[in-house]
PyMOL CGO cylinders between C-alpha atoms (Angstrom):
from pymol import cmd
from pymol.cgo import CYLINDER

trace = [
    CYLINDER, 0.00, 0.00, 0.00, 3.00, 2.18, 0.86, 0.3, 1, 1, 1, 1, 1, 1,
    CYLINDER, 3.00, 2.18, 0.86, 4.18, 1.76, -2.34, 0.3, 1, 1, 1, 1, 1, 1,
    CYLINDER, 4.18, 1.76, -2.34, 1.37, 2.28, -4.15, 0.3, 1, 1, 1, 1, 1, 1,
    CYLINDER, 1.37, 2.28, -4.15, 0.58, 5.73, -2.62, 0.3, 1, 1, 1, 1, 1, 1,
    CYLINDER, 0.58, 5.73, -2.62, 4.09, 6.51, -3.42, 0.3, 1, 1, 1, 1, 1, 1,
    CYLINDER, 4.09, 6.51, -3.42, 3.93, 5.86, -6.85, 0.3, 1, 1, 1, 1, 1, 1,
    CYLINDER, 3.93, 5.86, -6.85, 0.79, 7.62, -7.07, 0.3, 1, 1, 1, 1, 1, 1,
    CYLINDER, 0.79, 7.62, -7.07, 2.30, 10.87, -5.26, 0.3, 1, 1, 1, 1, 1, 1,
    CYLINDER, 2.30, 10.87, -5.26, 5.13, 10.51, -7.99, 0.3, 1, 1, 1, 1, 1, 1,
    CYLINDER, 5.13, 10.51, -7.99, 2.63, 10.36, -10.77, 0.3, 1, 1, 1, 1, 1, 1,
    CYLINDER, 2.63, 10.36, -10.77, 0.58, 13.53, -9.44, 0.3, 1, 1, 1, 1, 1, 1,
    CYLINDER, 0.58, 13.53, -9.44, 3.92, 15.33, -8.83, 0.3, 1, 1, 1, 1, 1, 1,
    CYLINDER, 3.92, 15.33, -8.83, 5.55, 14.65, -12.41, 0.3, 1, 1, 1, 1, 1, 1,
    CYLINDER, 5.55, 14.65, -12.41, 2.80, 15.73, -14.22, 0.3, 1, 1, 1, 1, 1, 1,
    CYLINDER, 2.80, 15.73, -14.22, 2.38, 19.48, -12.69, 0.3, 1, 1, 1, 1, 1, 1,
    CYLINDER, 2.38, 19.48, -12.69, 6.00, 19.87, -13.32, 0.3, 1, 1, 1, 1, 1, 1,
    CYLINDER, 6.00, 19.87, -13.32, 5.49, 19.05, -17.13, 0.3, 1, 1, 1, 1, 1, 1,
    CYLINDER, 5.49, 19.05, -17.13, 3.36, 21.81, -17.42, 0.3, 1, 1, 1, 1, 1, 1,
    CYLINDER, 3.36, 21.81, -17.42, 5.30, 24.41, -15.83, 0.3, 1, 1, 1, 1, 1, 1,
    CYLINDER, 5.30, 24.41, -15.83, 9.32, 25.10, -13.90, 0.3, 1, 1, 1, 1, 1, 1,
    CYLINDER, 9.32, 25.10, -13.90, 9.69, 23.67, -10.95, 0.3, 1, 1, 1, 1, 1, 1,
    CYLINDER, 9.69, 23.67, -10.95, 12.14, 25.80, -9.28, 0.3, 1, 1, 1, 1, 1, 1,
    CYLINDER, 12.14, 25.80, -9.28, 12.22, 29.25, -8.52, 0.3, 1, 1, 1, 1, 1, 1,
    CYLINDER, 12.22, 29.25, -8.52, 15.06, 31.36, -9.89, 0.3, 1, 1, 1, 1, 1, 1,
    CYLINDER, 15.06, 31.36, -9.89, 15.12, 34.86, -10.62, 0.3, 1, 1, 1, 1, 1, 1,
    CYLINDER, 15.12, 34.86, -10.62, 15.21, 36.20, -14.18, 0.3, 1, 1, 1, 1, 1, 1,
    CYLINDER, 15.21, 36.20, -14.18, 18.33, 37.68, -15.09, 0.3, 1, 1, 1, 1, 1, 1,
    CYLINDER, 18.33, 37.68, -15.09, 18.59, 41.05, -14.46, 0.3, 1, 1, 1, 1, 1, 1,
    CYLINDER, 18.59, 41.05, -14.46, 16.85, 41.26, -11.44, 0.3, 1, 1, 1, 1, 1, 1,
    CYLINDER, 16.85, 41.26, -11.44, 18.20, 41.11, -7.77, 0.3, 1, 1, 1, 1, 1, 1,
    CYLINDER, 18.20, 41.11, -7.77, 17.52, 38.24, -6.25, 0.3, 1, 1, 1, 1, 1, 1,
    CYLINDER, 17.52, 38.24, -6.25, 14.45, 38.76, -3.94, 0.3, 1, 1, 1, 1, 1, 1,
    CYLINDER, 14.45, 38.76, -3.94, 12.88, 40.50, -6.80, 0.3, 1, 1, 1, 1, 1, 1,
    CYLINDER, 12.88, 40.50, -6.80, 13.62, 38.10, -9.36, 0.3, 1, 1, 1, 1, 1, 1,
    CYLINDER, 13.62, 38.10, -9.36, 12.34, 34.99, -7.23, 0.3, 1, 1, 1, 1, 1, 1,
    CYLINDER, 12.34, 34.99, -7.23, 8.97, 37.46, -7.00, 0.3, 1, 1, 1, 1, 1, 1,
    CYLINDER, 8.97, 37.46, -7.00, 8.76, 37.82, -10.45, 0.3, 1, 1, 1, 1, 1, 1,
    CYLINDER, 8.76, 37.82, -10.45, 8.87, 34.21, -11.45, 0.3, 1, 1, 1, 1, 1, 1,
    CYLINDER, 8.87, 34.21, -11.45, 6.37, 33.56, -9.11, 0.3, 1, 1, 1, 1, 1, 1,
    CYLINDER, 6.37, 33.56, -9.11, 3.85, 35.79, -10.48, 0.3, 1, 1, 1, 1, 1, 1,
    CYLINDER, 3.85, 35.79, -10.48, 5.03, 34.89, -14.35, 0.3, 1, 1, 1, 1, 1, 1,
    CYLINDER, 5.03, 34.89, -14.35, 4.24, 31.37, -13.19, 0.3, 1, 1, 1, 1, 1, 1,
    CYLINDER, 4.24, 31.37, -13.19, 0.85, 32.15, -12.10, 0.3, 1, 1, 1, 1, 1, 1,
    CYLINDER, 0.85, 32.15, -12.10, 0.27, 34.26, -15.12, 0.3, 1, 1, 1, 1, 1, 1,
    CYLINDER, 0.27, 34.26, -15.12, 1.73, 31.22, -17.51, 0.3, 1, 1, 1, 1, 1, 1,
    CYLINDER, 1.73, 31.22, -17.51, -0.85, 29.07, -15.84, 0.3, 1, 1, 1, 1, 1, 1,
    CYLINDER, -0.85, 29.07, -15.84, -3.83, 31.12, -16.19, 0.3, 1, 1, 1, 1, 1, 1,
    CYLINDER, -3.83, 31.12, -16.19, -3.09, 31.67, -20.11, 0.3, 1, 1, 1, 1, 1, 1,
    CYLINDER, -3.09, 31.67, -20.11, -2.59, 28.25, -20.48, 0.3, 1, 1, 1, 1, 1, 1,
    CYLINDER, -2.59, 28.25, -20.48, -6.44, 27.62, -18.49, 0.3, 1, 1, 1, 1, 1, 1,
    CYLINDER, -6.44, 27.62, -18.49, -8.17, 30.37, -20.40, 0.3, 1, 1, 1, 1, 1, 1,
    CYLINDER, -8.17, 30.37, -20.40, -6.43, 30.85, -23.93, 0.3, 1, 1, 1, 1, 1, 1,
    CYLINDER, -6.43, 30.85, -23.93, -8.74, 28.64, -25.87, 0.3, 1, 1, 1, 1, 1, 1,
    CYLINDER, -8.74, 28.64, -25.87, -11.71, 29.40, -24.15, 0.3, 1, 1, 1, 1, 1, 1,
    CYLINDER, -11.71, 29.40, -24.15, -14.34, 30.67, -27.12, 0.3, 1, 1, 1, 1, 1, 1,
    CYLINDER, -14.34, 30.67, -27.12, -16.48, 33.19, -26.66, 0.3, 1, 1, 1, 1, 1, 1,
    CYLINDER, -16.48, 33.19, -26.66, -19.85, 31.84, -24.82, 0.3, 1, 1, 1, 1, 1, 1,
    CYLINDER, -19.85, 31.84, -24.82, -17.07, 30.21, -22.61, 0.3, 1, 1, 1, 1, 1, 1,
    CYLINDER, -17.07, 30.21, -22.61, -15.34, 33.76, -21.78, 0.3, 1, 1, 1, 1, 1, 1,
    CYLINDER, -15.34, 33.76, -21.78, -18.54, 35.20, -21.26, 0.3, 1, 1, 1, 1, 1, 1,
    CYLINDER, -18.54, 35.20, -21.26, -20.52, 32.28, -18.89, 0.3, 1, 1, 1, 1, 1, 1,
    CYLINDER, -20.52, 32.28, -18.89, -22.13, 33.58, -15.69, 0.3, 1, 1, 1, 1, 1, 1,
    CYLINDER, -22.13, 33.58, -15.69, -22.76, 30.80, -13.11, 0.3, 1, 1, 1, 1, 1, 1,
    CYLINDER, -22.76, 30.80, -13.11, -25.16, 32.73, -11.29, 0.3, 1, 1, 1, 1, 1, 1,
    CYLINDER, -25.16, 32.73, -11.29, -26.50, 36.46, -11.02, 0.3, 1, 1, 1, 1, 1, 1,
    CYLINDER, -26.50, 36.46, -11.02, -23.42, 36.75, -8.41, 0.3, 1, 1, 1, 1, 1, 1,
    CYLINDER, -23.42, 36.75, -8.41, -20.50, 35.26, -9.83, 0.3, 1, 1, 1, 1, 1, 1,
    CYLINDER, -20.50, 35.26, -9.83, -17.95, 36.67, -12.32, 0.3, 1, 1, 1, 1, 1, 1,
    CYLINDER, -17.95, 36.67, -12.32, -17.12, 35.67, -16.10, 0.3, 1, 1, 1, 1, 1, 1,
    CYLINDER, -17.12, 35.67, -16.10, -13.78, 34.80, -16.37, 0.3, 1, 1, 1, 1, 1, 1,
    CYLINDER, -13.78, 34.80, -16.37, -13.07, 37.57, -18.65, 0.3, 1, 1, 1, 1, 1, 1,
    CYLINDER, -13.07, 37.57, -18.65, -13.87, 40.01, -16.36, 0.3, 1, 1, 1, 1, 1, 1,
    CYLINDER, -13.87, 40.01, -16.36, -11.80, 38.05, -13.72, 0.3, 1, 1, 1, 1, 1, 1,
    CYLINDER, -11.80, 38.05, -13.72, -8.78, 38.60, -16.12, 0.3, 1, 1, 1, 1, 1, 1,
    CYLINDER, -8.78, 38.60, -16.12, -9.46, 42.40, -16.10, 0.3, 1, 1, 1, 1, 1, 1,
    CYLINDER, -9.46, 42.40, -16.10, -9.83, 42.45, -12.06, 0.3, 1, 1, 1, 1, 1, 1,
    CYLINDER, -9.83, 42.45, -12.06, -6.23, 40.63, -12.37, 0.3, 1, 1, 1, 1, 1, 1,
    CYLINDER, -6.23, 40.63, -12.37, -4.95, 43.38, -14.26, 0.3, 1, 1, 1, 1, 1, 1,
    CYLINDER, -4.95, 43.38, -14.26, -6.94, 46.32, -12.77, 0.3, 1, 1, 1, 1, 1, 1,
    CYLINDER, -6.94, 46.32, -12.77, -4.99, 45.02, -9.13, 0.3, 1, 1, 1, 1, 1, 1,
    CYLINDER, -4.99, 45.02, -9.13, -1.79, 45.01, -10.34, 0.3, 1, 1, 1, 1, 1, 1,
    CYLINDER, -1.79, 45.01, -10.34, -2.20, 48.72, -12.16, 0.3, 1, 1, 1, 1, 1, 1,
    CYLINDER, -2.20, 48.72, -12.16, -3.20, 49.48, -8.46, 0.3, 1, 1, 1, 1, 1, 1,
    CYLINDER, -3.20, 49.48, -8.46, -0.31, 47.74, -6.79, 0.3, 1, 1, 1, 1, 1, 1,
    CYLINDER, -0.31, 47.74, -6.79, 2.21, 49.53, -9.60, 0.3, 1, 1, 1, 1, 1, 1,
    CYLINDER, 2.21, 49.53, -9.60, 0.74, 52.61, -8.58, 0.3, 1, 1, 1, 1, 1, 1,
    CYLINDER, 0.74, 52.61, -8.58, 1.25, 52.01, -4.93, 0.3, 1, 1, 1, 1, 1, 1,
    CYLINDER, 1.25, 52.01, -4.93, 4.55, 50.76, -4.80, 0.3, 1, 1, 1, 1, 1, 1,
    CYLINDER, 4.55, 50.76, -4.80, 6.20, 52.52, -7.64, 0.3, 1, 1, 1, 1, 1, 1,
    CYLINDER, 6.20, 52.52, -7.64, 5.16, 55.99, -7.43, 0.3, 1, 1, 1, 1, 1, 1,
    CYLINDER, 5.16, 55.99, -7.43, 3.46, 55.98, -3.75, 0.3, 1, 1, 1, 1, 1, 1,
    CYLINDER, 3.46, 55.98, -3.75, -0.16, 56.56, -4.64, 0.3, 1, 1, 1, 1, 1, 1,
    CYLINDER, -0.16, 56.56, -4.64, -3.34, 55.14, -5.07, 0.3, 1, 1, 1, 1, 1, 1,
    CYLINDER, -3.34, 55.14, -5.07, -5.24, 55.62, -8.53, 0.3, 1, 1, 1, 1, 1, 1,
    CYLINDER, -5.24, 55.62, -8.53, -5.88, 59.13, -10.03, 0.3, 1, 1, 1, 1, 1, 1,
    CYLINDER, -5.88, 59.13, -10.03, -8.77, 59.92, -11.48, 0.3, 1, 1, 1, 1, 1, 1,
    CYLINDER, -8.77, 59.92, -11.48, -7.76, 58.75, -14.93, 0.3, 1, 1, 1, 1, 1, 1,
    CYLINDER, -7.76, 58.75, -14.93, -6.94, 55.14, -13.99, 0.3, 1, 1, 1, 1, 1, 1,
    CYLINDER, -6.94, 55.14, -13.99, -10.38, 55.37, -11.88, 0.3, 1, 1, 1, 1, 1, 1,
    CYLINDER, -10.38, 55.37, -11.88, -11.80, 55.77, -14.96, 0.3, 1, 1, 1, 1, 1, 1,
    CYLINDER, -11.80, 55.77, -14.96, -10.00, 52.72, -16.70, 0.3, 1, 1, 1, 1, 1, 1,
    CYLINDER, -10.00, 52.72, -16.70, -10.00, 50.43, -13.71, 0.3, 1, 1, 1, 1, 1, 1,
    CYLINDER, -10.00, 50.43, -13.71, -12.13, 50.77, -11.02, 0.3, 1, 1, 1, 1, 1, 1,
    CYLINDER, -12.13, 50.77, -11.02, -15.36, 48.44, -12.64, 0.3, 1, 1, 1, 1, 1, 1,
    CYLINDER, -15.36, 48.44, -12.64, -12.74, 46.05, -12.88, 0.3, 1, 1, 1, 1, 1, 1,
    CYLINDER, -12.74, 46.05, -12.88, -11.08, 46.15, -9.60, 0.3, 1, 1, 1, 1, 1, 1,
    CYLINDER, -11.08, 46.15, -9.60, -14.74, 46.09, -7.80, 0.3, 1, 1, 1, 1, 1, 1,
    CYLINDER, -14.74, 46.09, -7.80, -16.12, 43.43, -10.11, 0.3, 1, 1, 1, 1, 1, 1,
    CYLINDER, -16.12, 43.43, -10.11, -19.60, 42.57, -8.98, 0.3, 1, 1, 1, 1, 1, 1,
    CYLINDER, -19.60, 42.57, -8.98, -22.98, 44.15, -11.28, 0.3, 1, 1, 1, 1, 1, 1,
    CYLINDER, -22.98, 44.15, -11.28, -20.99, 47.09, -13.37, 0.3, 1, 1, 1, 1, 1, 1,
    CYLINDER, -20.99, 47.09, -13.37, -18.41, 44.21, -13.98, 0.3, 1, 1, 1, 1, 1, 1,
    CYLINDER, -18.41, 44.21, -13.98, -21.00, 41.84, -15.22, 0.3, 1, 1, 1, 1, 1, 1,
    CYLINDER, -21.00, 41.84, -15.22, -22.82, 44.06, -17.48, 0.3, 1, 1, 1, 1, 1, 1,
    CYLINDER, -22.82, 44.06, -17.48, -19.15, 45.72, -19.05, 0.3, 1, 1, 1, 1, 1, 1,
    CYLINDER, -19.15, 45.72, -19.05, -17.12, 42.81, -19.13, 0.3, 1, 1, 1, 1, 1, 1,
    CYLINDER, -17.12, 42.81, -19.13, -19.02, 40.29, -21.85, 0.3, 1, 1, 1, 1, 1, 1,
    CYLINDER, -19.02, 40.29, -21.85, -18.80, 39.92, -25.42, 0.3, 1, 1, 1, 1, 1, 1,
    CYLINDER, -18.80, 39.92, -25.42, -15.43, 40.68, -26.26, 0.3, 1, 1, 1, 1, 1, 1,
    CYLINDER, -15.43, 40.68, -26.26, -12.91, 37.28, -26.32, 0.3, 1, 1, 1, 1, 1, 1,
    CYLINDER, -12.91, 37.28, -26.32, -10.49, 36.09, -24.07, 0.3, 1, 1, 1, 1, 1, 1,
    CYLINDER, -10.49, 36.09, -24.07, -7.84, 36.90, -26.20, 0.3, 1, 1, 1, 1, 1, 1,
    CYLINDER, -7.84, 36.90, -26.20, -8.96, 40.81, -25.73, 0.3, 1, 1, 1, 1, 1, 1,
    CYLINDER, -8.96, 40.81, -25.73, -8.56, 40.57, -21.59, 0.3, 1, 1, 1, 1, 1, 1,
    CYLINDER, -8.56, 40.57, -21.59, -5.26, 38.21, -21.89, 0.3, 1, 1, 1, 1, 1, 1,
    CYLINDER, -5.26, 38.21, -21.89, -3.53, 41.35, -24.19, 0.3, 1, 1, 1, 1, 1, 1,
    CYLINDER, -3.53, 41.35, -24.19, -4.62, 43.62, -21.48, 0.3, 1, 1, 1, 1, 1, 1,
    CYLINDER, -4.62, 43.62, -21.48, -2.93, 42.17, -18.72, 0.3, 1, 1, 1, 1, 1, 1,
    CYLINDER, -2.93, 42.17, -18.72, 0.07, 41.50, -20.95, 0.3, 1, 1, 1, 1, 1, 1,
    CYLINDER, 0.07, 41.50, -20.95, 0.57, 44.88, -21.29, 0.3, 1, 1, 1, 1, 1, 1,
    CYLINDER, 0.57, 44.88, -21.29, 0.22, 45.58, -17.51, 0.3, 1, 1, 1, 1, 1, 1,
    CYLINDER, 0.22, 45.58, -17.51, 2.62, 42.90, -16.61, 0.3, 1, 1, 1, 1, 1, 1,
    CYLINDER, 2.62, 42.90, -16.61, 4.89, 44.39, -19.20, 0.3, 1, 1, 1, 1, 1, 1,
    CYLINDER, 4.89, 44.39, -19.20, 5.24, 47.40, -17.30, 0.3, 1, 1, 1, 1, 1, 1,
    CYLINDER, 5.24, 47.40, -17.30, 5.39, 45.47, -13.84, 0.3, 1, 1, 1, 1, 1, 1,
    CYLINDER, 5.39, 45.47, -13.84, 8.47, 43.50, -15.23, 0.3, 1, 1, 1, 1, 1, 1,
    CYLINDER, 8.47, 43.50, -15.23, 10.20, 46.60, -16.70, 0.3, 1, 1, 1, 1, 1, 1,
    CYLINDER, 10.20, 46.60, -16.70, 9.47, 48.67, -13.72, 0.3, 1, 1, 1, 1, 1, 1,
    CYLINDER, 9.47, 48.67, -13.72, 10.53, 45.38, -11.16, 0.3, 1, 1, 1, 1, 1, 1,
    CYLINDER, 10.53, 45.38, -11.16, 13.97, 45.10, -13.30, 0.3, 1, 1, 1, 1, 1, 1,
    CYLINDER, 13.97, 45.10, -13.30, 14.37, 48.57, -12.37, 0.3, 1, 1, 1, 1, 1, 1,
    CYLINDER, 14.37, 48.57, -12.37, 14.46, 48.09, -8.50, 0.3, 1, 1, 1, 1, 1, 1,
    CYLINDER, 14.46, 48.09, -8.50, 16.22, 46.30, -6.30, 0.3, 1, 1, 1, 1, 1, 1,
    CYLINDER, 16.22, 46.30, -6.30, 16.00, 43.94, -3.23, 0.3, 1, 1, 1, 1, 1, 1,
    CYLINDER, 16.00, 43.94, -3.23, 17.09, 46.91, -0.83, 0.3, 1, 1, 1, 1, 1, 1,
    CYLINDER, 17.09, 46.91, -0.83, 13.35, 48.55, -2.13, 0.3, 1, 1, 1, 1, 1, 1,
    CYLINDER, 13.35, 48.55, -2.13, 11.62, 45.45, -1.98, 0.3, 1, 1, 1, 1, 1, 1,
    CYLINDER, 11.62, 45.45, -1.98, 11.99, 45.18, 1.47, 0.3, 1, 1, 1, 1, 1, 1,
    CYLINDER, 11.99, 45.18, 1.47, 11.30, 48.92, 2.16, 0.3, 1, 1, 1, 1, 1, 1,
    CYLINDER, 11.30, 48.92, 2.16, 7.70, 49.89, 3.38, 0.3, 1, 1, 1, 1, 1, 1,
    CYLINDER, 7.70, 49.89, 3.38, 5.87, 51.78, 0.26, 0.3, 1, 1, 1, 1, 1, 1,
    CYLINDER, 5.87, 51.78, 0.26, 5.70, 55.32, 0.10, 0.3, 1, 1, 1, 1, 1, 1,
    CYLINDER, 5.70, 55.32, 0.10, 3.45, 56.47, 2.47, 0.3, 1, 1, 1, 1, 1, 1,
    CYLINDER, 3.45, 56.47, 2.47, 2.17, 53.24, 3.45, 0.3, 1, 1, 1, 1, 1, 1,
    CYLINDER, 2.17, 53.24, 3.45, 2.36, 50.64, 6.11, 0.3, 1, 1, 1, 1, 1, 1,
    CYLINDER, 2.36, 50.64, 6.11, 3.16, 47.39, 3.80, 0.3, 1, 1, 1, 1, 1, 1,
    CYLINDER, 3.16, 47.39, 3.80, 6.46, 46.72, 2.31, 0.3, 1, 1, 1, 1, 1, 1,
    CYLINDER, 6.46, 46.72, 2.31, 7.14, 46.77, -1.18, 0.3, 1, 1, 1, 1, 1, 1,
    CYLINDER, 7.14, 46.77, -1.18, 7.37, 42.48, -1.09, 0.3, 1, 1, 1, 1, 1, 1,
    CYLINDER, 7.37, 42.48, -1.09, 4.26, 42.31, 0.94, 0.3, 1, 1, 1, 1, 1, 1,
    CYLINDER, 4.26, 42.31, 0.94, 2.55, 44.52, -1.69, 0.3, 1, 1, 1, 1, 1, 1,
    CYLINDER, 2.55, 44.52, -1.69, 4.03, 42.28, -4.22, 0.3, 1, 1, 1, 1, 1, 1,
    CYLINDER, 4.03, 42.28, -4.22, 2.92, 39.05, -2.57, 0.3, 1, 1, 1, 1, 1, 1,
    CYLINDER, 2.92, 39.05, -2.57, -0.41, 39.95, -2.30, 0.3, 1, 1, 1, 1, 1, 1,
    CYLINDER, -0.41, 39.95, -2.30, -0.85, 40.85, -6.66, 0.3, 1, 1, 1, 1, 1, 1,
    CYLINDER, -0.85, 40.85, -6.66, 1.13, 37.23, -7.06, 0.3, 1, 1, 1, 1, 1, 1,
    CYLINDER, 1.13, 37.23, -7.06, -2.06, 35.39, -4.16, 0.3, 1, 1, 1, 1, 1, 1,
    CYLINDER, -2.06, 35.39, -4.16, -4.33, 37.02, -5.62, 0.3, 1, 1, 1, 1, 1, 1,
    CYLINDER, -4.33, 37.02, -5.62, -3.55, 35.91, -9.19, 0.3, 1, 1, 1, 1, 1, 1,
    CYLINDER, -3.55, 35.91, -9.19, -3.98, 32.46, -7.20, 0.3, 1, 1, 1, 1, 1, 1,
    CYLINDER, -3.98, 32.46, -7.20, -6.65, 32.78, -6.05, 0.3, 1, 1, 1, 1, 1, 1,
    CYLINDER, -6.65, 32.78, -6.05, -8.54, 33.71, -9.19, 0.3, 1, 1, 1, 1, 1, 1,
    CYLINDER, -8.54, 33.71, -9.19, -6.81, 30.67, -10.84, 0.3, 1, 1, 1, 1, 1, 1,
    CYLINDER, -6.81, 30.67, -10.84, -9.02, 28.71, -8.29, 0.3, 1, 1, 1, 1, 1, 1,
    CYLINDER, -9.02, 28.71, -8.29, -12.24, 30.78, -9.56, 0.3, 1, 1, 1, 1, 1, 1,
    CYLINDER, -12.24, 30.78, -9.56, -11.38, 30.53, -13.37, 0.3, 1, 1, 1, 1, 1, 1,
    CYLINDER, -11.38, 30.53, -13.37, -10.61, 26.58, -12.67, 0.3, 1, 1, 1, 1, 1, 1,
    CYLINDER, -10.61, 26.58, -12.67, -13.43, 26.28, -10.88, 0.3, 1, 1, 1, 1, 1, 1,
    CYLINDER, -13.43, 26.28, -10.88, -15.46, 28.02, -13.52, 0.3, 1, 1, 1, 1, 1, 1,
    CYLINDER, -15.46, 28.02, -13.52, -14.31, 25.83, -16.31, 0.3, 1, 1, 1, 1, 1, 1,
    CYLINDER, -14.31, 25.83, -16.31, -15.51, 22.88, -14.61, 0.3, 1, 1, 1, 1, 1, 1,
    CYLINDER, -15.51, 22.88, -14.61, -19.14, 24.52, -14.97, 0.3, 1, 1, 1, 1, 1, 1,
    CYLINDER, -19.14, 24.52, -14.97, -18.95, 25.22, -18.15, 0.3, 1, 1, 1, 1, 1, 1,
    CYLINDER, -18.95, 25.22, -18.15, -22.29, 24.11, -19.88, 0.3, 1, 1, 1, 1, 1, 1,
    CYLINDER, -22.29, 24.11, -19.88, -21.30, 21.44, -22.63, 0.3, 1, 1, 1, 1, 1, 1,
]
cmd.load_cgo(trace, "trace")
């Protein structure tokens, strides 16, 4: 029996690691902390493109209930929280009344979300947070582990904690996309 559950914890281990890295090293040309950060939340993001990608479009746009989220909208509040957490940590703020604008449906989800967030494909919400992440990476390369462990301007949460909390959120969302795939009407 020992061996058996063994072999079985071998089997469930080797194939998550075919899909994705298995350690976690930091990209060159970041410092180390930093780096290790950013191939967390890369490996999130990898994930969740490889879950949603194909999705077509009455997939993108499914509602389990009058409460729940589509998954492209999920996307956007993925994005929307890490414009927020690049605001925060990079220049000190919260969002002006521009990026309100933009990303505030998004980062609230809930009815606005519902009723803004349908009819466009995956492939629209995927570029969106592409671009965000671009900036994220550039911006990340940028700093180093002595400001990742600093508090943000202004705030009471370190620059890593911030940081932590855009790469747990991604997964939890992965949980709520995942879960909402396995809804999906045939």
């Amino acid at each position: 029996m020992k061996k058996l559950s063994l072999l079985f914890s071998l089997v469930l281990l080797s194939s998550t690691l075919l899909f994705a890295q298995n350690t976690m090293n930091p990209p060159k040309g970041y410092d180390h902390d930093t780096g290790i950060m950013v191939s967390m939340l890369e490996n999130l993001r990898a994930r969740i493109i490889h879950s949603t990608q194909g999705l077509n479009q009455d997939q993108t746009d499914f509602l389990l209930d009058e409460k729940a989220n589509r998954i492209g909208a999920m996307i956007m509040h993925l994005a929307a929280t890490e414009v927020y957490y690049q605001a925060y940590t990079f220049e000190g703020r919260g969002f002006n009344e521009e990026e309100k604008e933009k990303w505030e449906t998004a980062l609230n989800l809930g009815d606005e979300a519902r009723a803004e967030y349908v009819g466009k494909p995956i492939q629209y919400y995927l570029d969106i947070w592409a671009q965000v992440r671009q900036k994220s990476l550039e911006t990340l390369k940028e700093k180093d582990d002595k400001w990742f462990a600093k508090l943000a301007k202004g705030g009471q949460t370190d620059n890593h904690w911030a940081w932590f909390h855009v790469m747990e959120h991604q997964a939890n969302h992965m949980g709520q996309i995942n879960m909402l795939k396995s809804r999906l009407p045939e």
